[in-house]
N, CA, C and O atoms as a Tinker XYZ file with bonds, in Angstrom:
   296  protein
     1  N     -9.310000   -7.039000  -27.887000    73     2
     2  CA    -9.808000   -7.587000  -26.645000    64     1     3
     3  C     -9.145000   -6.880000  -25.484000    63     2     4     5
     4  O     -7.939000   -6.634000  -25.477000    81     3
     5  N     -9.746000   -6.647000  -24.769000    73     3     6
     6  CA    -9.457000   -5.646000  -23.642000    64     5     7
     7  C     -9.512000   -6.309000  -22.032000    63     6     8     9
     8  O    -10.022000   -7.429000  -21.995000    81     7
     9  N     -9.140000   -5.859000  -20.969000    73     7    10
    10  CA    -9.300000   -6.946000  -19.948000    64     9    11
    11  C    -10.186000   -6.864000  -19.006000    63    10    12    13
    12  O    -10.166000   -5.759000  -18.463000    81    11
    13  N    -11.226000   -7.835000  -18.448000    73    11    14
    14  CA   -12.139000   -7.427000  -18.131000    64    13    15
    15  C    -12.316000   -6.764000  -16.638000    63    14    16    17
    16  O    -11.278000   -6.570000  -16.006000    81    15
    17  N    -13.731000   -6.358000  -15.959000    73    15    18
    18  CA   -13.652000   -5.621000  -14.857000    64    17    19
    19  C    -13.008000   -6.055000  -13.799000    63    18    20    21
    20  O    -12.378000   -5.409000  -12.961000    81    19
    21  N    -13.309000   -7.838000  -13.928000    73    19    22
    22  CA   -12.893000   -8.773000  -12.843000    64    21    23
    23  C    -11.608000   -9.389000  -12.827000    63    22    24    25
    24  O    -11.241000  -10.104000  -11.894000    81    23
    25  N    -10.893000   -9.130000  -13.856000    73    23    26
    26  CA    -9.553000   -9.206000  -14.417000    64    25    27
    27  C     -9.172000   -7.831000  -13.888000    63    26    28    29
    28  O     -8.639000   -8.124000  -12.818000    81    27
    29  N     -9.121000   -6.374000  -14.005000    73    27    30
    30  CA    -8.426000   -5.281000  -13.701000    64    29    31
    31  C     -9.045000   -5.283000  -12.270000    63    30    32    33
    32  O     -8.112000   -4.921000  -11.554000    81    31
    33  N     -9.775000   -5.431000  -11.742000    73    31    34
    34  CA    -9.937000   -5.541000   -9.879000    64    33    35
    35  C     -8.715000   -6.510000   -9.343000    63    34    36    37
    36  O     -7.977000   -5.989000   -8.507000    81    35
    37  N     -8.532000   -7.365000   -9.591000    73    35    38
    38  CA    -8.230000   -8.721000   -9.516000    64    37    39
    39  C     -6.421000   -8.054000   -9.723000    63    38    40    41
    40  O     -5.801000   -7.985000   -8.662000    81    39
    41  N     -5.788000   -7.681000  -10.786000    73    39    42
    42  CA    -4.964000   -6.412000  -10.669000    64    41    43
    43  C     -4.628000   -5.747000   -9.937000    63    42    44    45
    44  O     -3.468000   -5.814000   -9.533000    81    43
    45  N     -5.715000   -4.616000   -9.356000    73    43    46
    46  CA    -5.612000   -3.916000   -8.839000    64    45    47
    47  C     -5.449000   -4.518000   -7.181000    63    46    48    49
    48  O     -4.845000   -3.827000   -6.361000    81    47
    49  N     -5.877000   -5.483000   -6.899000    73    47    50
    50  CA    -6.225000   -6.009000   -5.405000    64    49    51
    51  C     -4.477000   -6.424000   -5.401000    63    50    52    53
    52  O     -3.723000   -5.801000   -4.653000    81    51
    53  N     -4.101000   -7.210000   -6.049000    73    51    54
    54  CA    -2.427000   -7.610000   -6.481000    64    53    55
    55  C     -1.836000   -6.916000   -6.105000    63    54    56    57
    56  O     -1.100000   -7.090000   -5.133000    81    55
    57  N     -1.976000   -5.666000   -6.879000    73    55    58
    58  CA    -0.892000   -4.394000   -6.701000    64    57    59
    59  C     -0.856000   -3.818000   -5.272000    63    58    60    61
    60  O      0.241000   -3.454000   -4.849000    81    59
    61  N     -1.948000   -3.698000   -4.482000    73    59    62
    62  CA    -2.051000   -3.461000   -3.437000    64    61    63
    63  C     -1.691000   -4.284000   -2.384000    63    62    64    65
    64  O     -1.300000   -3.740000   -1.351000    81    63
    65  N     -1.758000   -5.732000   -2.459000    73    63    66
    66  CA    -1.161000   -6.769000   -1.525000    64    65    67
    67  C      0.184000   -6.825000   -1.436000    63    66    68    69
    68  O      0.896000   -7.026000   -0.452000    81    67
    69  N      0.494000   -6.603000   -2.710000    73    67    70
    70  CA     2.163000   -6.581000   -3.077000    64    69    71
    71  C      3.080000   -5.595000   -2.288000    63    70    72    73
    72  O      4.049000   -5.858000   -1.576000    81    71
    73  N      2.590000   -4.537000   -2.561000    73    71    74
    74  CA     2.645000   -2.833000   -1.970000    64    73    75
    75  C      2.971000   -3.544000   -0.654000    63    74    76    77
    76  O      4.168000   -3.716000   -0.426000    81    75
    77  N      1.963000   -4.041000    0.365000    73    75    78
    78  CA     1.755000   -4.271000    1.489000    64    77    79
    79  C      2.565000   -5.137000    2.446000    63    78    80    81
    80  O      2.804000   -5.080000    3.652000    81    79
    81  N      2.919000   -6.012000    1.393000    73    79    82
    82  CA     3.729000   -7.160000    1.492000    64    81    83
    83  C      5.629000   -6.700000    1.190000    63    82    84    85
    84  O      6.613000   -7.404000    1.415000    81    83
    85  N      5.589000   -5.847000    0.846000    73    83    86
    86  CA     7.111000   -5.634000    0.556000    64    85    87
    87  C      7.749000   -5.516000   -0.517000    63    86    88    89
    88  O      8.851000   -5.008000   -0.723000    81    87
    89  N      6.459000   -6.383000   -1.743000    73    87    90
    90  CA     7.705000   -6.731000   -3.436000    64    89    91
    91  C      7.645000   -5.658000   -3.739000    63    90    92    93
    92  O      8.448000   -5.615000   -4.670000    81    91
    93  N      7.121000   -4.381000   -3.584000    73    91    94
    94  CA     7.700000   -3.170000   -4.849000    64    93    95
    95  C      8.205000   -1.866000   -3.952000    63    94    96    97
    96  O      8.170000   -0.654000   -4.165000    81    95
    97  N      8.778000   -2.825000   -2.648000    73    95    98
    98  CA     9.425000   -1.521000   -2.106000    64    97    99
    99  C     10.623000   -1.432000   -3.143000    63    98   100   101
   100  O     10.332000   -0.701000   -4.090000    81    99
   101  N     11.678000   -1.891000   -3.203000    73    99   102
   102  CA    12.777000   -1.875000   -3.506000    64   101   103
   103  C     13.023000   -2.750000   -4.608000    63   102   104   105
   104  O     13.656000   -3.790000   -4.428000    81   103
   105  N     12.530000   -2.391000   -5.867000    73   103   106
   106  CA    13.122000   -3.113000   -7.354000    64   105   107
   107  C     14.659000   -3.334000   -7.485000    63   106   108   109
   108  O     14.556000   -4.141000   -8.408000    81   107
   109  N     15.546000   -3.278000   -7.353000    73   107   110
   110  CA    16.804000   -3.315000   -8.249000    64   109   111
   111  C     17.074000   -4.190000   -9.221000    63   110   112   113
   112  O     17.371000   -3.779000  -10.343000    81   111
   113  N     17.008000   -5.553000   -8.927000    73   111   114
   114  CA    17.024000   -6.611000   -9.634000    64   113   115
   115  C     16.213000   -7.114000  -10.326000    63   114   116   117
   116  O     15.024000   -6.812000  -10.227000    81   115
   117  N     16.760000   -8.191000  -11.381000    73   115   118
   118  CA    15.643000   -9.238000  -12.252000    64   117   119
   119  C     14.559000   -9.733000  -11.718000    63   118   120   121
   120  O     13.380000   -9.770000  -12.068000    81   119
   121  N     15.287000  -10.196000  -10.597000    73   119   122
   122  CA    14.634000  -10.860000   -9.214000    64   121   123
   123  C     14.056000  -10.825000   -8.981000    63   122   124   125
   124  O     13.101000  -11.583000   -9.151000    81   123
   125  N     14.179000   -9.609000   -8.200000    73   123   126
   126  CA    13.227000   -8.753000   -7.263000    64   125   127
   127  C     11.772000   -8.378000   -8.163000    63   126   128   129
   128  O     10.659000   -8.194000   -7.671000    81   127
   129  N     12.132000   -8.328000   -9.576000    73   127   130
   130  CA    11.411000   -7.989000  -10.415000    64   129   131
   131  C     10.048000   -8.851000  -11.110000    63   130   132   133
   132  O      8.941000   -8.625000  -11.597000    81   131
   133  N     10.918000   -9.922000  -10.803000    73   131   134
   134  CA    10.049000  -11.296000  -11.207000    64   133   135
   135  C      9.173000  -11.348000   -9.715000    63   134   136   137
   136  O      7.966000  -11.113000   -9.746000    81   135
   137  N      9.720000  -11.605000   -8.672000    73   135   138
   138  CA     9.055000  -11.754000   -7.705000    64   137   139
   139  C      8.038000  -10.800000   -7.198000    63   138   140   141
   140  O      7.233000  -11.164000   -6.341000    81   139
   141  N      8.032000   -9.203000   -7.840000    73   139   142
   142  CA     6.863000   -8.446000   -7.715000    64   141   143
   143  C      5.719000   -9.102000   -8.550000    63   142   144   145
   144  O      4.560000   -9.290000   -8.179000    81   143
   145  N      6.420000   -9.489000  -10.052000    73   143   146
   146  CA     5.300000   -9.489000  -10.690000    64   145   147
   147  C      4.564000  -10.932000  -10.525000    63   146   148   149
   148  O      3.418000  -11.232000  -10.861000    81   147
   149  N      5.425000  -11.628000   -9.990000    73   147   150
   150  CA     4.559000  -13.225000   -9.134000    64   149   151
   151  C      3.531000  -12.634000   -7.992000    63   150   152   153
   152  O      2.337000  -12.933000   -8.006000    81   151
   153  N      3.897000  -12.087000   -7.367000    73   151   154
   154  CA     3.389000  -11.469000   -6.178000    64   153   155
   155  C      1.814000  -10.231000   -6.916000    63   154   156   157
   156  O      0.663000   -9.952000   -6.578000    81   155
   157  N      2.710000   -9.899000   -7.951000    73   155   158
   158  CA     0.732000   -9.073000   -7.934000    64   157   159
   159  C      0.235000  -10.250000   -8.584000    63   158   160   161
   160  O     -0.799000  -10.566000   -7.995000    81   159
   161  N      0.485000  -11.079000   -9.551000    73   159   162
   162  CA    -0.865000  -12.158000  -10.380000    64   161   163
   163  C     -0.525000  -13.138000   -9.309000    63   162   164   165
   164  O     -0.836000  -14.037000  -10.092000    81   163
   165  N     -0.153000  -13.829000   -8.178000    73   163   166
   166  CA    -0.699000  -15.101000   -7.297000    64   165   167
   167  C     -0.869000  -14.350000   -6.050000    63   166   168   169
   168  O     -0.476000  -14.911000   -5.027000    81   167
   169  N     -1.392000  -13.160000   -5.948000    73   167   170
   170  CA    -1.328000  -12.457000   -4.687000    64   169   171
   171  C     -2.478000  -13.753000   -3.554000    63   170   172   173
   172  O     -2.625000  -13.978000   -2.353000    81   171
   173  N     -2.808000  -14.063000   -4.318000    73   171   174
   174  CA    -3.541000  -15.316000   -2.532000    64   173   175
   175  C     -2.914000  -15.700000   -2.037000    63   174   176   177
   176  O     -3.111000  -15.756000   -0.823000    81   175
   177  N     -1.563000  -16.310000   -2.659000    73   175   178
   178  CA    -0.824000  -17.209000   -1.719000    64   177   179
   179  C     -0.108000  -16.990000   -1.273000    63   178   180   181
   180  O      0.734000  -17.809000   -0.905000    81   179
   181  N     -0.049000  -15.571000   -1.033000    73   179   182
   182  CA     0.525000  -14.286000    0.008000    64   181   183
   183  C     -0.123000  -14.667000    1.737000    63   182   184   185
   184  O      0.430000  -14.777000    2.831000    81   183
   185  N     -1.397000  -14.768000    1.313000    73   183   186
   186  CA    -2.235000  -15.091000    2.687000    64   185   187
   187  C     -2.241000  -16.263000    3.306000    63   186   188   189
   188  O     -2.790000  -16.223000    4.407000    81   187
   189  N     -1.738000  -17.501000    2.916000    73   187   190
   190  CA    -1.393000  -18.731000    3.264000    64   189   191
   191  C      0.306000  -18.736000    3.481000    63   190   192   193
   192  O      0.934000  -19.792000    3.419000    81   191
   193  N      0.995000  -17.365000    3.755000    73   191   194
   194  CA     2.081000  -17.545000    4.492000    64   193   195
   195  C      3.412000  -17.951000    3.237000    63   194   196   197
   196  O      4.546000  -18.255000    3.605000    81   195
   197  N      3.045000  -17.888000    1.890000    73   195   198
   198  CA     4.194000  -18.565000    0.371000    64   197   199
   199  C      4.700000  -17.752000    0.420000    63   198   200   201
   200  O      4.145000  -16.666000    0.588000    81   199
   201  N      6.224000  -17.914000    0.275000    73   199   202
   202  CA     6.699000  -16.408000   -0.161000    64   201   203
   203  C      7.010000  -16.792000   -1.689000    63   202   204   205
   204  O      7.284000  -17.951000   -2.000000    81   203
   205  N      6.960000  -15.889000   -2.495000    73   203   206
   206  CA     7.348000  -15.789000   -3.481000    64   205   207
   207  C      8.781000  -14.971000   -4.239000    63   206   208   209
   208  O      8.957000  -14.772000   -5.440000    81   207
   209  N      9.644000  -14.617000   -3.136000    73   207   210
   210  CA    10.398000  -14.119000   -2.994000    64   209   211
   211  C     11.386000  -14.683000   -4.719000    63   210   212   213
   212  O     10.477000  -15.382000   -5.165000    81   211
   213  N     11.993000  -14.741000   -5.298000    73   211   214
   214  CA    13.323000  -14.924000   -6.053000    64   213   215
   215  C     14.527000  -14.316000   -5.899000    63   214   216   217
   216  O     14.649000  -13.148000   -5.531000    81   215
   217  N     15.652000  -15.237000   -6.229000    73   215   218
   218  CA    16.973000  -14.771000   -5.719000    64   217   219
   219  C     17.789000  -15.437000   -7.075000    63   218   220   221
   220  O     17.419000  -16.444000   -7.679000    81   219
   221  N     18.721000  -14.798000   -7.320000    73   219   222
   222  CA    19.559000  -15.339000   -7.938000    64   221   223
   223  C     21.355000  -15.561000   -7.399000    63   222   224   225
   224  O     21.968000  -14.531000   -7.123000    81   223
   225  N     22.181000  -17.097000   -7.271000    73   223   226
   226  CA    22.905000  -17.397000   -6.757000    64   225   227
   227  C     24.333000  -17.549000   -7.570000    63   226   228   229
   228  O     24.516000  -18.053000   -8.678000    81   227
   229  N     25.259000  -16.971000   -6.694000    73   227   230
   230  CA    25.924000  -17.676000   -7.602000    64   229   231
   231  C     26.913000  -19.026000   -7.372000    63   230   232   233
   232  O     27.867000  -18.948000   -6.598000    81   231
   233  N     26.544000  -20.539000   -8.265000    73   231   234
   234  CA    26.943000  -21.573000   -8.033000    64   233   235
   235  C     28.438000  -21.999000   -9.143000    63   234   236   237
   236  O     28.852000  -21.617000  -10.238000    81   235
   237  N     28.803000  -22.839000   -8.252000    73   235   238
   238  CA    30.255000  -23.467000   -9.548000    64   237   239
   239  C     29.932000  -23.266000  -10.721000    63   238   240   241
   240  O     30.714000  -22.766000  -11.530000    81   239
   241  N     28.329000  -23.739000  -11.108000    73   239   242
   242  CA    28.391000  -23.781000  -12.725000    64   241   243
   243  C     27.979000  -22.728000  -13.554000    63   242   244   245
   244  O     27.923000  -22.894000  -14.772000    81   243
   245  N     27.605000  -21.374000  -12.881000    73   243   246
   246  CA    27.292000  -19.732000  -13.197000    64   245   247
   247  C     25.821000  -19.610000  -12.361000    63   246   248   249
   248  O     25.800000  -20.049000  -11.211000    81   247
   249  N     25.150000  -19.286000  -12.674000    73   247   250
   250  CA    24.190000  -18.910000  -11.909000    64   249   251
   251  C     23.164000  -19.690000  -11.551000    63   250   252   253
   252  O     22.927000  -20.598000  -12.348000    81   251
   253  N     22.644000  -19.642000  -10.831000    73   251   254
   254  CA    21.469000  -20.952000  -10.808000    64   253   255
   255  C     19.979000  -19.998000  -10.079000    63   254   256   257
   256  O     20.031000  -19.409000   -9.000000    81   255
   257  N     19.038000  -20.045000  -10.769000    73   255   258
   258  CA    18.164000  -19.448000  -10.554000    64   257   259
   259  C     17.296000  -20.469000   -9.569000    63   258   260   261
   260  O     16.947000  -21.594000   -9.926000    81   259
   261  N     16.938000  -19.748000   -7.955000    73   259   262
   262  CA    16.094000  -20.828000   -6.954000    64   261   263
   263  C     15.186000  -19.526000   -6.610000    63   262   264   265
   264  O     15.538000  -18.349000   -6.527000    81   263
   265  N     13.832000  -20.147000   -6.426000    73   263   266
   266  CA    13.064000  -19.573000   -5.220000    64   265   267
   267  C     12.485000  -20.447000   -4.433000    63   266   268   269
   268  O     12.291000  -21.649000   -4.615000    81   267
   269  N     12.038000  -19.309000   -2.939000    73   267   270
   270  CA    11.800000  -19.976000   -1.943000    64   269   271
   271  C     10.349000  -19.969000   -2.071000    63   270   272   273
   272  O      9.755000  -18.944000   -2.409000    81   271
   273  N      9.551000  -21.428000   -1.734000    73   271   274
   274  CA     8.570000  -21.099000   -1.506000    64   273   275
   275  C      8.359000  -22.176000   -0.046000    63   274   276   277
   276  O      7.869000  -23.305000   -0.066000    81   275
   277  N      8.870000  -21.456000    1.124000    73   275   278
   278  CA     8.847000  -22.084000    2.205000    64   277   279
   279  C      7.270000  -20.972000    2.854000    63   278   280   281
   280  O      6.726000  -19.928000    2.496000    81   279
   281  N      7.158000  -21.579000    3.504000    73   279   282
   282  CA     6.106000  -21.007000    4.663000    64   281   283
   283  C      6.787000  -20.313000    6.156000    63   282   284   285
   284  O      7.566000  -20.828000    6.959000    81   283
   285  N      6.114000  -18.871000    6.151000    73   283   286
   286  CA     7.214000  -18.061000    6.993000    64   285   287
   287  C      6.348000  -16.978000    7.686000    63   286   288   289
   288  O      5.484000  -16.546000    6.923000    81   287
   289  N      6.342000  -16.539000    8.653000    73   287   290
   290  CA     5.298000  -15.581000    9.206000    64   289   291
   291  C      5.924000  -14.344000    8.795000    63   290   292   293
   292  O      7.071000  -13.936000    8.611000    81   291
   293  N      4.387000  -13.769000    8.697000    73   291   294
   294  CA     5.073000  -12.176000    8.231000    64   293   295
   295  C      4.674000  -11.440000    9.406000    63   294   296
   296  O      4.954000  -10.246000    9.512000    81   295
């Protein structure tokens, strides 16, 4: 099974919002990594202002994984 036309557009439109938006300037991290790949498959809610940003912190009890999904002008 292979993926379809409206599935690889749908992809491709992602990859390009993402691009646009900032997530695949600068990979280094897990993070950063997760949050590209949130950012190409929920790329709509790019346009309603979500960030999908991820961060990882470090708390008393080792790490604690948060993201923001506040509303923020770009």
């Amino acid at each position: 099974m292979g993926i379809s036309g409206f599935g690889l557009i749908y992809i491709i439109i992602g990859f390009i919002v993402a691009i646009n938006r900032g997530y695949l300037s600068n990979i280094t991290t897990i993070g950063s990594l997760i949050s590209a790949l949130l950012a190409i498959l929920l790329w709509p809610l790019l346009f309603f202002g979500i960030s999908l940003h991820i961060s990882f912190s470090a708390s008393h009890s080792g790490y604690s994984l948060w993201t923001s999904y506040l509303l923020r002008r770009h």
